[in-house]
N, C-alpha and C positions, 0 to 999 in steps of 0.2 A: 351736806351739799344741797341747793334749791336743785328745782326740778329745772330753771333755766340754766345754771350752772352745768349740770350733768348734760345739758342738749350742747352747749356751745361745747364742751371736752368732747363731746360724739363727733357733734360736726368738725370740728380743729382738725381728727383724724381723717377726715378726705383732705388735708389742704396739698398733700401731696401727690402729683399726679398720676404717678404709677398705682398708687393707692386706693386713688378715685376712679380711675380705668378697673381693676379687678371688682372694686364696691359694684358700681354698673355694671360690669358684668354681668354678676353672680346676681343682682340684685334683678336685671333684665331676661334671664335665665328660666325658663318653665323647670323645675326640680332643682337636682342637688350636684352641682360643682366640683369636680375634684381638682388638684393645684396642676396639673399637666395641663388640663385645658385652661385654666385660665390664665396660668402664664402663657401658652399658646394667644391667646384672646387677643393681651395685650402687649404681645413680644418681649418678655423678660426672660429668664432664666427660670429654674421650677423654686430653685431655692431660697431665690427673690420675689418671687410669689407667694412662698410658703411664710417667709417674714412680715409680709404686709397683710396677707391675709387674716394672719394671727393677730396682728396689731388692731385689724377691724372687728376681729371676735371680741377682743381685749374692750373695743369701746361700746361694744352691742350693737354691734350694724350688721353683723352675721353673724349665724349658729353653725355648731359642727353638727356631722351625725357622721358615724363609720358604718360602711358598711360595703360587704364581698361586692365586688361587680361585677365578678364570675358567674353569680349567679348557684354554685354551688357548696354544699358545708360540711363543717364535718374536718376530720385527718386531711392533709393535701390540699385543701382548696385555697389555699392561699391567704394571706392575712388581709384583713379587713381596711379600705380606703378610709383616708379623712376625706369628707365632704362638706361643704360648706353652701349656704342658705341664706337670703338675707331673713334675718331674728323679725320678729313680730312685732309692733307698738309703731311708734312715729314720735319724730323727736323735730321742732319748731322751734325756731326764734325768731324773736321781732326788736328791733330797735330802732324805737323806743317800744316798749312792751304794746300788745294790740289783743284781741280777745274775739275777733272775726267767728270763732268756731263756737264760741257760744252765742253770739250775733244767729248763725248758721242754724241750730239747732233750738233756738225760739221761734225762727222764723219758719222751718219749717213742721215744729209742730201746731204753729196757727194753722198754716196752710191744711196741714194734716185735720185738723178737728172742725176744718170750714167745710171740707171736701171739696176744694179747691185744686186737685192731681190734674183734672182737664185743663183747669188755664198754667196749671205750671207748667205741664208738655206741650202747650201750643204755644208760649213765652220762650220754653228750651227750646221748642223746635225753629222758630221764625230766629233765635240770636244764634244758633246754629247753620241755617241758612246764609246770616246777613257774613257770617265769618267767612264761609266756604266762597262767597263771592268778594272776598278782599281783594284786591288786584296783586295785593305782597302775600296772600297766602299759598302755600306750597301745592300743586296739583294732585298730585301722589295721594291719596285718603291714608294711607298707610302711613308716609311719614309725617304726616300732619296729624294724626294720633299717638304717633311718636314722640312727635316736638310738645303734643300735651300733656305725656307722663303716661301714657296708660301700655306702655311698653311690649306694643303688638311682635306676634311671631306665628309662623304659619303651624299647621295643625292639619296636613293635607292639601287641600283645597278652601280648609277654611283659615281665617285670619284671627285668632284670640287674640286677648287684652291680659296680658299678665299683672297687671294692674288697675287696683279703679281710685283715682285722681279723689275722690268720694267716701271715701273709705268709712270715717267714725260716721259720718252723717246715714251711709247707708246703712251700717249695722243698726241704727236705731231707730231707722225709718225706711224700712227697705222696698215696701211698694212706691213709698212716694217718690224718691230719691232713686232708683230703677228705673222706675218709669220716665222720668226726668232726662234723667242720661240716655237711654234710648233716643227718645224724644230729639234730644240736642242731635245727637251721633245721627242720626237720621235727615236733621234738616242739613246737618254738615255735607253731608253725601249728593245731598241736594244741590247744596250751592256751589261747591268743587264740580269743576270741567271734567275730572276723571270720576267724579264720585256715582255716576250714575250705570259704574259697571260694577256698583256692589249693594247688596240687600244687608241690611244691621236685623237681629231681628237677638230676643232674648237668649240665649242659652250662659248660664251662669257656669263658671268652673269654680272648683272649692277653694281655692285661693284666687283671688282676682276680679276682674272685674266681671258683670253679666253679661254682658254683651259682647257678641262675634260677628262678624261680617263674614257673609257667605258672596260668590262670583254671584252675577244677576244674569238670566236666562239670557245666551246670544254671547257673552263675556266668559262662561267658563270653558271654552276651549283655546281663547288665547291666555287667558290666569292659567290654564293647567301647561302651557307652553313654557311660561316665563317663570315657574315655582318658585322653588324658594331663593332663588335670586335677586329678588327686590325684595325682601323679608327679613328680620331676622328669625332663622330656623331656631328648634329644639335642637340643641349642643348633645349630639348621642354621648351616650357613658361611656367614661376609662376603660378602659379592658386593664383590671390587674394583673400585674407580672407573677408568672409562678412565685413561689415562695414555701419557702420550709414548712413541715405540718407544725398546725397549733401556732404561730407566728404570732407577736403581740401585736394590739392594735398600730396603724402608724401614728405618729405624733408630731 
């Protein structure tokens, strides 16, 4: 099977929507998913959760792992959750076929070997800018990082990016392509009405994107009002139900 072949069989398995509600989910999700929450998520049933969600393991759009959510091991502590993760890689199609990502990645290793990183983040930053002042863009900085894939959730007080839009290009160009995104996120914030009650400033998390947005002095006592109400939060863990000692994994 071509390597388009296998993307378009990946992608077929969201065309249904209970399917693509769980995918998003799990996939918008900081950690690991178990099927109570995310039929919760999307108001199904668990066992209608548990079918679709397998059917998206089945395509490679998410991974399992089991694991106690009790927290303790051993005799008694109850048998081990299925959890689910969206799976690693990235799977595209284009029709008629298109090649933008090696386009993507010549052009920024000229830029890279010109030492050209200053005008790329004052080009991100100023198209960043002219965005944030669309008269159609969304006020909210939050869900207008949302609507671009980088699928924010609160972390206290601060706003992570459980995603970076950038992904192959930054793995192989990661100052430049970092600095970029900052850059853009920053004039973003600029040109949004609400954006000037949040500072972007570097902090990477090991999945996802570098960049987080912190409250900007004067702002974080009404952000600490309204928490994770306009966000979406980290989905706390299952609490597994007692269960027999030695229990086999679920399946």
């Amino acid at each position: 099977m071509s390597s388009e072949d296998a993307a378009l069989e990946a992608l077929a398995a969201l065309g249904d929507p209970v399917r693509r509600g769980l995918y998003r989910h799990v996939a918008g999700t900081p950690g690991d998913v178990g099927r109570d929450a995310a039929a919760e998520a999307v108001g199904v049933s668990r066992s209608l959760a548990a079918f679709h969600l397998d059917k998206l393991v089945e395509a490679g759009l998410l991974e399992v792992c089991f694991r106690r959510l009790s927290g303790r091991s051993g005799p008694g502590s109850g048998r081990p959750s299925k959890l689910y993760r969206r799976a690693e890689g990235e799977r595209t199609v284009s029709v008629p076929p298109r090649s933008y990502d090696s386009a993507g990645r010549l052009l920024a290793e000229v830029v890279e070997r010109a030492g050209l990183d200053g005008e790329l983040q004052a080009a991100a930053r100023a198209a960043g800018e002219a965005s944030g002042s669309d008269p159609g863009c969304e006020a909210d900085p939050v869900e207008v990082l949302r609507a671009r894939g980088y699928e924010p959730f609160r972390d206290g007080g601060t706003v992570r990016l459980n995603n970076c839009p950038f992904h192959a290009l930054a793995d192989q160009f990661p100052a430049l392509v970092c600095g970029m995104n900052l850059a853009g996120i920053e004039g973003l914030l600029k040109g949004l009405p609400g954006g000037q009650s949040w500072n972007a400033a570097m902090d990477p998390l090991p999945q996802g994107c570098c960049v987080a947005l912190e409250a900007a002095e004067g702002a974080k006592g009404a952000e600490g009002a309204k928490g994770a109400e306009e966000a979406a939060p980290q989905t706390a863990p299952e609490v597994a139900p007692e269960a027999t000692p030695q229990a086999a994994p679920e399946v």
